[in-house]
ZABANU-545058 format. One line per field, with one value per residue (C-alpha): chain; x, y, z; residue in three letters; residue number from 0. Coordinates in nm, 4 decimals. Layout:
% residues N
ch <- A|...
c1 <- X|...
c2 <- Y|...
c3 <- Z|...
aa <- Ala|...
i <- NUM|...
This chain:
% residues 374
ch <- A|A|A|A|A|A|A|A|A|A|A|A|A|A|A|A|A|A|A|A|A|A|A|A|A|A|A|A|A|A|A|A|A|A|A|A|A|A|A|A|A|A|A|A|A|A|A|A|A|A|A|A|A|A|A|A|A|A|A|A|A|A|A|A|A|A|A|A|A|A|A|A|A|A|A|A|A|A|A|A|A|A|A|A|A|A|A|A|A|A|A|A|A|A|A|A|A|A|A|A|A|A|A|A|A|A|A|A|A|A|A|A|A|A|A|A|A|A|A|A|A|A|A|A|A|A|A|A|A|A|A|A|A|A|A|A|A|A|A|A|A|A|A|A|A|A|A|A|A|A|A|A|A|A|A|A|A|A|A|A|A|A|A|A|A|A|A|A|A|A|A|A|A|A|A|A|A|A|A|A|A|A|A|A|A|A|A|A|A|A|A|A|A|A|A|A|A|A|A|A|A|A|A|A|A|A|A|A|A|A|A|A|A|A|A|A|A|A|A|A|A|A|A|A|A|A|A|A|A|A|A|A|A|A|A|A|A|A|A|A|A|A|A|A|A|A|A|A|A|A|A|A|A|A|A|A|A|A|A|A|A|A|A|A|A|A|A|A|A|A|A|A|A|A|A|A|A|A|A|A|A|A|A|A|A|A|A|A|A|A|A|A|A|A|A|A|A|A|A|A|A|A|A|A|A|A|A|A|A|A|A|A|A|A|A|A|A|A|A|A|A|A|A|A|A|A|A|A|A|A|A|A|A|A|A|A|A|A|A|A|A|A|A|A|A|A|A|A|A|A|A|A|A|A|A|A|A|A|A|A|A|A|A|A|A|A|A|A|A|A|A|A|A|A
c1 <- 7.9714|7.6503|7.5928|7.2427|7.2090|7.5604|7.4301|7.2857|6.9573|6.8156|6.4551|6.2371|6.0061|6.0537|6.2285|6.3864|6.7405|6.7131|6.4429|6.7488|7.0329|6.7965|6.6915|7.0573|7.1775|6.9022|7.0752|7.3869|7.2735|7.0832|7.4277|7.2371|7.5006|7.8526|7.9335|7.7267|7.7918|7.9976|7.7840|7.3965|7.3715|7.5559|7.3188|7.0004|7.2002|7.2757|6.9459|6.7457|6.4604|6.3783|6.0348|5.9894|5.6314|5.7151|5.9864|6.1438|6.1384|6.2640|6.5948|6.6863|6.6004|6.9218|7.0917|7.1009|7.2858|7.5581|7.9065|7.9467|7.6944|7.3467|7.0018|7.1668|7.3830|7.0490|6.9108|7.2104|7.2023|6.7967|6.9141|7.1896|7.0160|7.1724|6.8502|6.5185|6.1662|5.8721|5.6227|5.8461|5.6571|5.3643|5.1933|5.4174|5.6874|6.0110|6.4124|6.5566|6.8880|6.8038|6.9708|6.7661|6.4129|6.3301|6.4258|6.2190|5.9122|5.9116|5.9825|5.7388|5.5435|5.3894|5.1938|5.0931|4.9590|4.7488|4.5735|4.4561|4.1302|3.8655|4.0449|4.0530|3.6286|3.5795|3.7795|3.6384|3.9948|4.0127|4.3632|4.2115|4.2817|4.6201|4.7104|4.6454|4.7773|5.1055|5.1609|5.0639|5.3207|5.6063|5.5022|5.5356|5.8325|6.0438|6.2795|6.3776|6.1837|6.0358|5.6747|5.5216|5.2392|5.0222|5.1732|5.0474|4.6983|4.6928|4.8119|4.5623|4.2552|4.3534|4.2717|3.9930|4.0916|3.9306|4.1689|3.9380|3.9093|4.1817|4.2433|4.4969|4.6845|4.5790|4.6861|5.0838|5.0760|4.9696|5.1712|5.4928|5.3964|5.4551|5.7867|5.7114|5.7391|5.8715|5.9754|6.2564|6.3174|6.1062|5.9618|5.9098|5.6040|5.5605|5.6736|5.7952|5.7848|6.0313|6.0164|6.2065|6.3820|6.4900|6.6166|6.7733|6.9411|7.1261|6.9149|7.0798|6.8961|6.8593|6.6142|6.3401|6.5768|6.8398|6.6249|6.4727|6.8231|6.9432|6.6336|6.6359|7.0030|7.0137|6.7018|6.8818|7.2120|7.0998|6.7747|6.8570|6.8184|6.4893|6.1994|6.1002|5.7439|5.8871|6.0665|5.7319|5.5722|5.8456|5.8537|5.4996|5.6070|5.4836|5.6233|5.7041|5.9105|6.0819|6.1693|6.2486|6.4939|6.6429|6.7298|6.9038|7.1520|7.2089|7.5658|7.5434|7.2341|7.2464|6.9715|6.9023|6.6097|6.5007|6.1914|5.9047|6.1125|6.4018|6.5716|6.8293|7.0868|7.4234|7.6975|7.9110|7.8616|8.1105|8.0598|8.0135|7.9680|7.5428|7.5561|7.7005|7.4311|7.2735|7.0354|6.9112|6.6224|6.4495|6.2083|5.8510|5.8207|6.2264|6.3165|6.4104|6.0106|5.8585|6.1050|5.9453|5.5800|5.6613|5.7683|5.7237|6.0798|6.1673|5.8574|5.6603|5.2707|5.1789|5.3185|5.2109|4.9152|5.1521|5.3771|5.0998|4.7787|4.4258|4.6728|4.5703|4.9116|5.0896|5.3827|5.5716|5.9183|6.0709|6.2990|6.5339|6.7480|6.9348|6.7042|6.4222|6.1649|6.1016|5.9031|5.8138|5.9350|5.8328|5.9413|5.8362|6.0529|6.0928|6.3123|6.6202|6.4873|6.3360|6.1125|6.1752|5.8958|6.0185|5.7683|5.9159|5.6664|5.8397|6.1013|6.4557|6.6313|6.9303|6.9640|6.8832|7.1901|7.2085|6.8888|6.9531|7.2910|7.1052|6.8603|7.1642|7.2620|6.9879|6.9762|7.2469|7.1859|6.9043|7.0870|6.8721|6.9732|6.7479|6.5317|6.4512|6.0432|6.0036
c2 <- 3.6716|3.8858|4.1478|4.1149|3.7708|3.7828|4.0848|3.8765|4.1473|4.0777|4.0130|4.0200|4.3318|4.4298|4.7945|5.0275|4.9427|4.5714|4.5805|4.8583|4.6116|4.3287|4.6506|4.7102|4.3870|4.3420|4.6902|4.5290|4.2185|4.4285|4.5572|4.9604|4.9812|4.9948|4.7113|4.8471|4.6090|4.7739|4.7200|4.7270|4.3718|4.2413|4.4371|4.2340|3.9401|4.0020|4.0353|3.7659|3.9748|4.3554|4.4582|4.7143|4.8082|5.1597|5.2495|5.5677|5.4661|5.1185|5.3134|5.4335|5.1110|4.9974|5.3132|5.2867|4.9383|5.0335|5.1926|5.4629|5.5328|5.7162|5.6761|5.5900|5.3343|5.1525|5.2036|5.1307|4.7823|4.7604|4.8414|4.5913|4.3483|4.2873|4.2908|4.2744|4.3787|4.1207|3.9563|3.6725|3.5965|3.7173|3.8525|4.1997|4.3470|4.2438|4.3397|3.9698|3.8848|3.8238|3.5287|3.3615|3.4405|3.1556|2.9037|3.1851|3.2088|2.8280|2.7897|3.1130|3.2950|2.9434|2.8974|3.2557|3.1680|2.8401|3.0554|3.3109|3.1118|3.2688|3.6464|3.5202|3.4452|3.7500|3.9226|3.7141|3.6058|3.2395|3.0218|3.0414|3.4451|3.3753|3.2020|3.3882|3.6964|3.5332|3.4412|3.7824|3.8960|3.6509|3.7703|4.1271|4.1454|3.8181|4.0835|4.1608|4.4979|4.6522|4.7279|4.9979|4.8599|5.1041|4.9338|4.6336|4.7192|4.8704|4.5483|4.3106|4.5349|4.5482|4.1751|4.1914|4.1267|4.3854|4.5310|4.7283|4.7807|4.5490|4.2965|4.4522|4.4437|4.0778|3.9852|4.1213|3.9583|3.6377|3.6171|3.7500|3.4825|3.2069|3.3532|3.4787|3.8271|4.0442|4.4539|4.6393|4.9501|5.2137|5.4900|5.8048|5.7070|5.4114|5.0598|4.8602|4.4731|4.2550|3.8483|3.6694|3.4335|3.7406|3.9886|3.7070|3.4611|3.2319|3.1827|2.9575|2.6134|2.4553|2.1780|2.2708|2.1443|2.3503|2.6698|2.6052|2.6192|2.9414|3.1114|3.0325|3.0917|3.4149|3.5422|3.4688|3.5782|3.9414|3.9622|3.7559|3.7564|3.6458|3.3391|3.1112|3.2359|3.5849|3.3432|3.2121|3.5603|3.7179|3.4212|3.3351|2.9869|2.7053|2.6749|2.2910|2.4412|2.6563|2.4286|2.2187|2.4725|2.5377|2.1898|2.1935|2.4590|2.3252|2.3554|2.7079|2.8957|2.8961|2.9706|3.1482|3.1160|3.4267|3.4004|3.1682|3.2799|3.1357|3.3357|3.1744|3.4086|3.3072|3.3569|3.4322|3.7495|4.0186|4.1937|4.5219|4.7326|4.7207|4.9417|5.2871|5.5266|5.4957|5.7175|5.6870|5.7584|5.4749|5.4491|5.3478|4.9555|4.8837|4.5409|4.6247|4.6655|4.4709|4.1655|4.0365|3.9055|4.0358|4.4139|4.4766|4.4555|4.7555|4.9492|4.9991|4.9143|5.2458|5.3761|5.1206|5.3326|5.6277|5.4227|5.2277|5.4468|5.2756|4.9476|5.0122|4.8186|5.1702|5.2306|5.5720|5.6438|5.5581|5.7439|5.4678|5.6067|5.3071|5.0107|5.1511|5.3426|5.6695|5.8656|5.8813|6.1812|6.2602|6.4013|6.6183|6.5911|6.8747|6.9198|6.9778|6.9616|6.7805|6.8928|6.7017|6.6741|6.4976|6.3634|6.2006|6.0552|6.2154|6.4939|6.3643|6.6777|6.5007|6.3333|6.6257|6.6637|6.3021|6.3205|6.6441|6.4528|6.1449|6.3873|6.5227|6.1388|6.0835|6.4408|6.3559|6.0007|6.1091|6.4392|6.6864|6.9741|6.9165|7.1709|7.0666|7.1585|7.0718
c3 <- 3.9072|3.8783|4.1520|4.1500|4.2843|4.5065|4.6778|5.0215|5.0875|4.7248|4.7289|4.4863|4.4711|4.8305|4.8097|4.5270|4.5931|4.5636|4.2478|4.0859|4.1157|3.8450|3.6303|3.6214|3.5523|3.2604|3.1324|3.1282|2.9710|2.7087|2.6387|2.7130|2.9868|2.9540|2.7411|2.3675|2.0476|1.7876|1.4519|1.4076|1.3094|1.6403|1.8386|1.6934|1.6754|2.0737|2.1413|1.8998|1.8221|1.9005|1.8850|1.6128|1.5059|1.5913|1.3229|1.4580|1.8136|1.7058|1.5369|1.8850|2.0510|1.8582|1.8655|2.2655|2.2111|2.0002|2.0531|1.8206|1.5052|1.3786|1.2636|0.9106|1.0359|1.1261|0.7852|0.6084|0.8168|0.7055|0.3078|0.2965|0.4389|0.7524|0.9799|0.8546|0.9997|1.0234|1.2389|1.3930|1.7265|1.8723|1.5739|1.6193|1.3807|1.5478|1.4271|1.3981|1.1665|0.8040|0.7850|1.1014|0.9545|0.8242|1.1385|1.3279|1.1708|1.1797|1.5316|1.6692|1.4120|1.2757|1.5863|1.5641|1.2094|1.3314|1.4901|1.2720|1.1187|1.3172|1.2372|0.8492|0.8840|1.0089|0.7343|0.4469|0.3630|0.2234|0.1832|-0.1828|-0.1473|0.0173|-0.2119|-0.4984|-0.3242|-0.2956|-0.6799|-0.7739|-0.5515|-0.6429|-1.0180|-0.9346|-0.7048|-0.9042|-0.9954|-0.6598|-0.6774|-0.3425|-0.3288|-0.0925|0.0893|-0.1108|-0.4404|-0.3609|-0.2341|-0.5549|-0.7141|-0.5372|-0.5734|-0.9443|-0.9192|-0.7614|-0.4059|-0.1402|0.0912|0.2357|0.6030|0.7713|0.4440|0.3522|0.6795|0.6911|0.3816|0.4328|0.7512|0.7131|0.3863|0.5975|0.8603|0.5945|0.5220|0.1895|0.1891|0.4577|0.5499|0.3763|0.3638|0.4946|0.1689|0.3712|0.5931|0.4200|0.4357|0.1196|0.1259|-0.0534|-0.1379|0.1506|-0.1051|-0.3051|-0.0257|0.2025|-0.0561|0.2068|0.5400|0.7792|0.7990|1.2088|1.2665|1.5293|1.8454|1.7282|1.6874|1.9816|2.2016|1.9590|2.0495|2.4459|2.4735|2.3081|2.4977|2.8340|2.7526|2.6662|2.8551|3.1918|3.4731|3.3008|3.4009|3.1882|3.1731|3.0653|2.7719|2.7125|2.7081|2.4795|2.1972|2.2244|2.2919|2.5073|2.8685|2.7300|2.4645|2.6831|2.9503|2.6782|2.5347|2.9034|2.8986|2.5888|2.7466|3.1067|3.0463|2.9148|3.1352|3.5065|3.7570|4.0968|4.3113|4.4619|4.6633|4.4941|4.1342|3.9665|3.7376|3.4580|3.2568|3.1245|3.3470|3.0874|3.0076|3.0416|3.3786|3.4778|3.8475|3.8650|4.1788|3.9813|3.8944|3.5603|3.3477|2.9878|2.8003|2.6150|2.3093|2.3482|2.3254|2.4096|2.4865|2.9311|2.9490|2.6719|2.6600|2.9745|3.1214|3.4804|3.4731|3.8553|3.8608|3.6847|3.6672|3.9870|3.9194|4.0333|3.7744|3.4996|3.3677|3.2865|3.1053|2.9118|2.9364|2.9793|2.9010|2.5449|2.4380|2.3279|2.5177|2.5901|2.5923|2.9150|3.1702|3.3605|3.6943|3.8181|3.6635|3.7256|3.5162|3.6592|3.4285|3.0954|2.8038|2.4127|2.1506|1.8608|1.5412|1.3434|1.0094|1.1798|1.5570|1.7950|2.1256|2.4097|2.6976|3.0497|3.2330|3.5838|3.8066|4.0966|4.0989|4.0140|4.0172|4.1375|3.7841|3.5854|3.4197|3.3225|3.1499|2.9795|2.8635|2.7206|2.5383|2.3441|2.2899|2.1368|1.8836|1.8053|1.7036|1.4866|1.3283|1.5410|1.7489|2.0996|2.2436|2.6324|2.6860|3.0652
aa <- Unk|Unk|Unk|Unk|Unk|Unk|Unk|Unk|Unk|Unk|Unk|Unk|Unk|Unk|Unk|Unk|Unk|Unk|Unk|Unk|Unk|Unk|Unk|Unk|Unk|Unk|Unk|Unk|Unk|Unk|Unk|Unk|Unk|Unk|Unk|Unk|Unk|Unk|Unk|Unk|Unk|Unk|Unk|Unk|Unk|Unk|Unk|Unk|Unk|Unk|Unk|Unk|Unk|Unk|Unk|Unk|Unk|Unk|Unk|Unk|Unk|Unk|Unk|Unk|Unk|Unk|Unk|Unk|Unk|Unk|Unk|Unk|Unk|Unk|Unk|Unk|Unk|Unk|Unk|Unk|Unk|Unk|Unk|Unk|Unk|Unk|Unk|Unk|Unk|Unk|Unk|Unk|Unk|Unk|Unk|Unk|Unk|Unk|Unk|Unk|Unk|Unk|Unk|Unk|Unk|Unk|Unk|Unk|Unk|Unk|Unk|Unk|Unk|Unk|Unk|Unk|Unk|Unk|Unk|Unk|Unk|Unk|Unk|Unk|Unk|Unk|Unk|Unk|Unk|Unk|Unk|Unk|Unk|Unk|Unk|Unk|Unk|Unk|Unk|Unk|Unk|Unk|Unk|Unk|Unk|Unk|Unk|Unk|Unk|Unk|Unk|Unk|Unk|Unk|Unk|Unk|Unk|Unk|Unk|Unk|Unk|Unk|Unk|Unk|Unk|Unk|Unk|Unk|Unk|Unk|Unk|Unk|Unk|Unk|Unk|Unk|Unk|Unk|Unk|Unk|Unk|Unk|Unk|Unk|Unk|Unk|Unk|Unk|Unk|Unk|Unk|Unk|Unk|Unk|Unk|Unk|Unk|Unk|Unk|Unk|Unk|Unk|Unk|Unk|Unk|Unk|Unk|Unk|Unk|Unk|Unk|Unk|Unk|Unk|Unk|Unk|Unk|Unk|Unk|Unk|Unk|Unk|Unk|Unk|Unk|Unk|Unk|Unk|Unk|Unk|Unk|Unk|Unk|Unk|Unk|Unk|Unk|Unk|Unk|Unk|Unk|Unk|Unk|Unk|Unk|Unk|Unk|Unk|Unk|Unk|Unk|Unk|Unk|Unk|Unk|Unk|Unk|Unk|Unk|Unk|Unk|Unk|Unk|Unk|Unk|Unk|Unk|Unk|Unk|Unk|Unk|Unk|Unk|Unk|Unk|Unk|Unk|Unk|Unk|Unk|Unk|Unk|Unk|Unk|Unk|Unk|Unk|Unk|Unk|Unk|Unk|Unk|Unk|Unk|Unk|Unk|Unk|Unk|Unk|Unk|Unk|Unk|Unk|Unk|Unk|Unk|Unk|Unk|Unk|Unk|Unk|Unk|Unk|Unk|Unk|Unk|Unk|Unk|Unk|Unk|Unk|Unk|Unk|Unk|Unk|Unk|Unk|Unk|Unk|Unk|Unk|Unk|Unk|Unk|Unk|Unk|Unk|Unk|Unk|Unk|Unk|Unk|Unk|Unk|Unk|Unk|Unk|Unk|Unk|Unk|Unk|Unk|Unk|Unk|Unk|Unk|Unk|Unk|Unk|Unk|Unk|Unk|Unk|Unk|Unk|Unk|Unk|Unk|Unk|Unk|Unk|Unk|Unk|Unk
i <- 0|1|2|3|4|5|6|7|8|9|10|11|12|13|14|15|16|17|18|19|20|21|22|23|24|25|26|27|28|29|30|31|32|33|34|35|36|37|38|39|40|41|42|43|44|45|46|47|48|49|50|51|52|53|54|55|56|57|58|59|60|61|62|63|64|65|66|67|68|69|70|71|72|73|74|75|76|77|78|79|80|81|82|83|84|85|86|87|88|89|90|91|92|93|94|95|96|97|98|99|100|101|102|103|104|105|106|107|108|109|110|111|112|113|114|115|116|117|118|119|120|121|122|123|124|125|126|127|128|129|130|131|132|133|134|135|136|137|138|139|140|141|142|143|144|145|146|147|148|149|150|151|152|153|154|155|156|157|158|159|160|161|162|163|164|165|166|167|168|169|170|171|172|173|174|175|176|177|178|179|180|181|182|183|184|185|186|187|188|189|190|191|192|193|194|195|196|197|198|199|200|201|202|203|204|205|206|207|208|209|210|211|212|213|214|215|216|217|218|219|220|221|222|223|224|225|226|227|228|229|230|231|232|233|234|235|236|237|238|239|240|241|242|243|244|245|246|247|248|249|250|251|252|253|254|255|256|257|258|259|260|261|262|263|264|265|266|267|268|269|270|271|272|273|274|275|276|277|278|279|280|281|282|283|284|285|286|287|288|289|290|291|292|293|294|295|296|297|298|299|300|301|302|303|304|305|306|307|308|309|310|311|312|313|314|315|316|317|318|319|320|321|322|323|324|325|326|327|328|329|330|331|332|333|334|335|336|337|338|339|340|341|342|343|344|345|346|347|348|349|350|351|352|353|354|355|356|357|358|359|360|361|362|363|364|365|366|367|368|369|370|371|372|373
């Protein structure tokens, strides 16, 4: 049974020590603590959907989560098709499985797309546009080719379709939205697109219940203890399709109230000591801050602004003591190097070594000798 809900003084966001034991639990759960999947593909599997519009800091947001492995190992999983990048809820790039895009994008990135009229108005973009932006793509790319994004601005302005200004943008992700077309393999700074049907030949097929219970159980298996409005948050799904989707795994999902807030996670998983001392250093936009609507828990508001300036929506790399975010670092890559900055909102020279220790994790992860610039 879970610590953090045996443990009799847990209450929600009254004191450090209490708010550390859910922080730590959601580490477990996240499989960041302890308990790390062994492949690339079981770690996005694990967690249903990683976001992932940052590409290098989206790399280490899997390579915390896995047992032994590098940058390339991620890659190599991206090449081969085993995970996939695209806009699969919220209107952001996520990491999902390749084989589940299709029952995703149906179940969260549709109602993204219903949407997206007024943006389309603005943009001068027609269905008459999308449309014949999508057969010149299925023309170009029928071969299973990859096209940079730059290819296929090229491609559409060639045909007279402006992608000036943010059409271009629009155009890829409305057209990724509707499950044509979505991200391969990253071409030095640049991202190349392949045709869903061509890069992900055998998609599993679940009707809209059964995506729906996937979806919720997966969510609160790796990210509980969780709420169902952080569920809502995360998939950009209704609170009636969430409750909905609880309800389709009563047998499998169990609940504690804590305060005015019930929490659900799956009991099930494997468990670990949440009261030893943890450290690690996150990437910008990982899943323990981002997967959720309520981050009081983990990240003190205080604090908020330094981890999400001016709340502008870009995220720094985090710096996590025993579940809970105490300071931010970054990083300068070089050709063989990389610069590390720490940036604690209070002095934690008791964990020093701990953090120097997870910098080397991670230069080592990308192939990079670490240089420490406090």
């Amino acid at each position: 049974m879970n610590l953090w809900y045996t443990c009799s003084n847990f209450t929600a966001k009254k004191g450090i020590y209490v708010t550390n034991l859910l922080g730590t639990q959601r580490l477990i759960n996240q499989r960041i603590f302890n308990n790390p999947c062994n492949t690339v593909a079981d770690v996005v599997q694990w967690m249903g959907a990683m976001q992932a519009q940052d590409y290098k800091q989206a790399l280490w947001a899997v390579g915390t989560r896995i047992k032994t492995g590098d940058v390339s190992d991620v890659e190599g999983a991206i090449a081969n098709g085993n995970i996939v990048r695209t806009w699969s809820q919220r209107g952001t790039i996520h990491f999902i499985p390749a084989e589940d895009i299709n029952w995703m994008l149906d179940l969260c990135a549709s109602r993204v797309l219903s949407g997206h009229g007024r943006r389309m108005r603005q943009l001068e973009l027609t269905e008459n546009i999308m449309g014949k932006s999508a057969d010149l793509l299925c023309e170009v790319m029928d071969d299973s080719t990859h096209q940079t994004k730059r290819e296929i601005f090229e491609l559409l302005e060639s045909n007279g379709i402006s992608t000036k200004g943010q059409r271009g943008y629009h155009i890829l992700w409305h057209l990724a939205h509707q499950g044509l077309i979505c991200i391969t393999t990253q071409q030095g700074r640049e991202q190349s697109f392949a045709l869903v049907e061509k890069w992900i030949p055998n998609p599993r097929v679940l009707s809209r219940d059964e995506a729906l219970a996937e979806l919720v159980l997966r969510y609160f298996t790796s990210h509980g203890p969780a709420t169902e409005y952080d569920f809502a948050r995360w998939s950009g799904l209704t609170l009636t399709d969430t409750r909905k989707g609880l309800a389709l795994n009563q047998t499998r999902i169990q609940s504690s109230q804590v305060d005015d807030r019930t929490y659900w996670f799956n009991e099930d998983v494997p468990d670990e000591d949440a009261s030893q001392s943890t450290v690690f250093l996150l990437p910008a936009f990982d899943e323990f801050l981002l997967g959720y609507k309520d981050r009081d828990d983990v990240l003190l508001p205080e604090y908020s602004n330094r981890v999400c300036p001016g709340n502008n929506g870009v995220f720094q790399p985090m710096i996590v003591v025993d579940g809970q975010i105490v300071g931010i670092w970054k990083r300068k890559l070089k050709a063989k190097s990389v610069d590390i900055t720490l940036y604690p909102f209070t002095t934690f020279d008791s964990v020093r070594d701990s953090v120097i220790a997870e910098a080397e994790r991670y230069g080592e992860f990308m192939g990079l000798t670490i240089r420490m610039v406090d």
